[in-house]
C-alpha positions as CSV (number, residue, x, y, z in Angstrom):
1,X,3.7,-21.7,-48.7
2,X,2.7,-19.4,-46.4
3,X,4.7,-17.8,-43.7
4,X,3.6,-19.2,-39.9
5,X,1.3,-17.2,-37.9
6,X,2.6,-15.3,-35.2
7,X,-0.9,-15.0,-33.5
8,X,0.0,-15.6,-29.3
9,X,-1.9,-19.8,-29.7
10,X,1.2,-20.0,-31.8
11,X,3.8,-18.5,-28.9
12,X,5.6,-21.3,-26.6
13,X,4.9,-20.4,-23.2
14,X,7.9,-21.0,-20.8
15,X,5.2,-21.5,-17.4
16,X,6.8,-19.1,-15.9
17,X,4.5,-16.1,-14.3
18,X,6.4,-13.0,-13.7
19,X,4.3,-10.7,-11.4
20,X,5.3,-7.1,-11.5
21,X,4.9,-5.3,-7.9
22,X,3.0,-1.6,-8.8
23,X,4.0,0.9,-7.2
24,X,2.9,2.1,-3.7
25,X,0.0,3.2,-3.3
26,X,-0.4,6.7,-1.6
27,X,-2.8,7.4,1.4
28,X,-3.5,10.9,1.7
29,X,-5.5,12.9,4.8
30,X,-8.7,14.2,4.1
31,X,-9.7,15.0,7.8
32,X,-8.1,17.9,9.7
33,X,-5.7,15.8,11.7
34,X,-4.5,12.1,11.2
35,X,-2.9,10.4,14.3
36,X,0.4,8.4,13.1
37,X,0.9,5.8,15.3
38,X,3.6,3.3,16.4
39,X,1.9,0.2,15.9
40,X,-1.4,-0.5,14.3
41,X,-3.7,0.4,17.3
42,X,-6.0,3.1,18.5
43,X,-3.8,2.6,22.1
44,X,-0.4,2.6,19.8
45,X,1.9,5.8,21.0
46,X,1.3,9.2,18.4
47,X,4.6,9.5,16.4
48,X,2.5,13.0,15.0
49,X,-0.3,14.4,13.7
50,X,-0.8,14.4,10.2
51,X,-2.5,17.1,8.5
52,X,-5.1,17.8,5.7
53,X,-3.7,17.0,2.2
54,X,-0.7,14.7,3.6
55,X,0.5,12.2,1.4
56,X,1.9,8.9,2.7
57,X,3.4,5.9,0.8
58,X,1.7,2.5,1.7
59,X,4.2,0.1,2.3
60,X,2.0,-2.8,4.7
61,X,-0.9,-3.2,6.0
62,X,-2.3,-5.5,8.8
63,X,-4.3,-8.9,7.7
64,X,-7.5,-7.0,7.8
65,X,-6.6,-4.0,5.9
66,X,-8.0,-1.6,9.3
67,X,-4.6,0.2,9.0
68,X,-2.0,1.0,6.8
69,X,1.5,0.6,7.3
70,X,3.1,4.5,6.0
71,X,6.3,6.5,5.3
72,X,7.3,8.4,6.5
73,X,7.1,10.6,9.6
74,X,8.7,13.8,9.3
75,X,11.4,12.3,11.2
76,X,11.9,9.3,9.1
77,X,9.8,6.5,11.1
78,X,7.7,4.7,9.5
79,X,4.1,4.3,11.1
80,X,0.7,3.3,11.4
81,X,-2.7,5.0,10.2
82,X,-6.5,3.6,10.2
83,X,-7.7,3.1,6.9
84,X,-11.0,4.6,7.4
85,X,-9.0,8.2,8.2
86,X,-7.7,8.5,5.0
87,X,-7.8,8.6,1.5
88,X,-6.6,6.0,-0.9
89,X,-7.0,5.9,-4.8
90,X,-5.0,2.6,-5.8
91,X,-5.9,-0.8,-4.3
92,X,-3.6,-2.2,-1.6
93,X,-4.0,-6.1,-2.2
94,X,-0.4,-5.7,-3.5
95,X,0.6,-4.3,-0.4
96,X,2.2,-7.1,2.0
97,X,0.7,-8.0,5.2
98,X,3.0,-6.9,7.7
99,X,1.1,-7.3,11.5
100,X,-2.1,-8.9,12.2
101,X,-1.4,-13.0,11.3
């Protein structure tokens, strides 16, 4: 006889999908300044001006993926940044949607 197959059609499958979150992805400043704002609007208050070559983690976005939800300030807040103002090399579509529903 020969020993079963161990190919993955022979592999019980529980139904169970685990989904691993990635990890943030990073925005970083390619412009000369960045505005980081308090809420995701070009009328939202300036926490600071980010400069060329900043990194930011992405930790929301809005519904429409216009802005960016960041950490940190150099204070500590979190904030806001337009997409378009920025750089970003890993998708965001694991990114939860944190303002704009």
């Amino acid at each position: 006889a020969r020993p079963p197959s161990t190919t993955s059609s022979d592999t019980a499958c529980s139904g169970t999908v685990t989904r691993t979150r990635l990890p943030d992805p990073v925005a970083r400043v390619d412009r000369l300044t960045v505005n980081e704002r308090a809420e995701p609007s070009l009328t939202g208050r300036v926490l600071e001006e980010a400069e060329t070559g900043r990194e930011f983690r992405i930790i929301g976005r809005d519904r429409l993926g216009s802005w960016g939800q960041v950490c940190c300030t150099t204070g500590g807040e979190t904030g806001w940044v337009a997409s378009a103002l920025v750089q970003v090399d890993d998708p965001t579509t694991d990114v939860p949607v944190v303002a704009g529903d």
